[in-house]
DOGUVEX-154843 format. One record per residue (C-alpha): x, y negated, z; residue in one letter; residue number from 1. Coordinates in steps of 0.5 Angstrom, whole numbers, m for minus. Example, Ala and Ser with C-alpha at 12.3 -4.5 7.8 and 13.67 -1.06 7.14 Angstrom:
2
<pt u="25" v="9" w="16" resn="A" resi="1"/>
<pt u="27" v="2" w="14" resn="S" resi="2"/>
This chain:
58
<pt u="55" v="m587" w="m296" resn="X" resi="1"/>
<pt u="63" v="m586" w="m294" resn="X" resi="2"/>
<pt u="62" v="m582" w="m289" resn="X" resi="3"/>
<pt u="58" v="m577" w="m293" resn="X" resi="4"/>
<pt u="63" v="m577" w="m298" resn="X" resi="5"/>
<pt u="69" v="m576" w="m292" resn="X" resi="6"/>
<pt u="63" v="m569" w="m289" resn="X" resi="7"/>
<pt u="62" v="m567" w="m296" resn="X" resi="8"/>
<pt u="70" v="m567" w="m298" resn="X" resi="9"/>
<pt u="72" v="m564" w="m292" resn="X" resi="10"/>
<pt u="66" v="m559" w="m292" resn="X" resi="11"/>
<pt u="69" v="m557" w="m299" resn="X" resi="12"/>
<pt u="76" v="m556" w="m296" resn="X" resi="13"/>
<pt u="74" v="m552" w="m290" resn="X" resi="14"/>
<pt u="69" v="m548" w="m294" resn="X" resi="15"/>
<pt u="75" v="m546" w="m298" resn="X" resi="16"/>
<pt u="80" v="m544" w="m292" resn="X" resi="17"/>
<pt u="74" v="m539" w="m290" resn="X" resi="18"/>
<pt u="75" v="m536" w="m297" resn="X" resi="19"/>
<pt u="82" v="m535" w="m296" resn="X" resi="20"/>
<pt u="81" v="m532" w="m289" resn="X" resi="21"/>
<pt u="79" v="m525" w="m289" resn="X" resi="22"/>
<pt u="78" v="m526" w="m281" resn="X" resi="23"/>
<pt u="76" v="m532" w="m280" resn="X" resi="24"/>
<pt u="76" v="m536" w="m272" resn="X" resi="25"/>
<pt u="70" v="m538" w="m270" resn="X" resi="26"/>
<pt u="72" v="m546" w="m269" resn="X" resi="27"/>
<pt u="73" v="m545" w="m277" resn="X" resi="28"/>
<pt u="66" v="m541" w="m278" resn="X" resi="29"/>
<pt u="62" v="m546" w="m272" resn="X" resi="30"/>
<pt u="67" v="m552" w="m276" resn="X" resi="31"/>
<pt u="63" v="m551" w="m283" resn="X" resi="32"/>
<pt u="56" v="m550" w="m280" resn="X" resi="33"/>
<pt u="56" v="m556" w="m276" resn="X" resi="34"/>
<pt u="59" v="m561" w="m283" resn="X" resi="35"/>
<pt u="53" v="m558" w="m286" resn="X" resi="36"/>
<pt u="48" v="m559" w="m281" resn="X" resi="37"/>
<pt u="51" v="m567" w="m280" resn="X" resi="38"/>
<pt u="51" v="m568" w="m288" resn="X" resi="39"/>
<pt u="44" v="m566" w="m288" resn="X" resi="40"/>
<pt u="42" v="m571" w="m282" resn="X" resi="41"/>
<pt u="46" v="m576" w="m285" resn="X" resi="42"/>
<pt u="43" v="m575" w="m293" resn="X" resi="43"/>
<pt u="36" v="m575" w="m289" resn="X" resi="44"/>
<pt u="37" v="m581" w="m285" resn="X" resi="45"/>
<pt u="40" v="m584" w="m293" resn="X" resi="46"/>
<pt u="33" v="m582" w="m296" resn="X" resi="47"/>
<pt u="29" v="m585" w="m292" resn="X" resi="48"/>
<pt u="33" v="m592" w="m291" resn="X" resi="49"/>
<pt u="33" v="m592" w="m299" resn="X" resi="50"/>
<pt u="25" v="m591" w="m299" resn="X" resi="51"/>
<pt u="24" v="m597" w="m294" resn="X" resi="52"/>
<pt u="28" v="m601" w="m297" resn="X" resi="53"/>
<pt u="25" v="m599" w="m304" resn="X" resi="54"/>
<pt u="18" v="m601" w="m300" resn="X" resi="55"/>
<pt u="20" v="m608" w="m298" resn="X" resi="56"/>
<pt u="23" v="m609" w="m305" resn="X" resi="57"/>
<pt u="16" v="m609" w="m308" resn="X" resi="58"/>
């Protein structure tokens, strides 16, 4: 969960720097995609551990 938090922080800071910047380098733009792919990654692996451990709950 800390780490989403920390992605999602620094996915907001970053997306805000590329409004900033009318050329924006390509580390910034390459930067930006690869936090939004590991955020989706990390919420899929969440959710799924969150509905193995609802299953073994029951």
């Amino acid at each position: 969960m800390r780490r989403i938090e920390r992605i999602q922080e620094t996915l907001t800071d970053t997306e805000e720097n590329l409004r900033q910047v009318v050329d924006a380098p390509p580390e910034l733009v390459r930067e930006v995609s690869t936090l939004k792919m590991e955020l989706r990654g990390r919420k899929a692996a969440l959710a799924v551990g969150l509905s193995l451990l609802n299953i073994y709950q029951d």
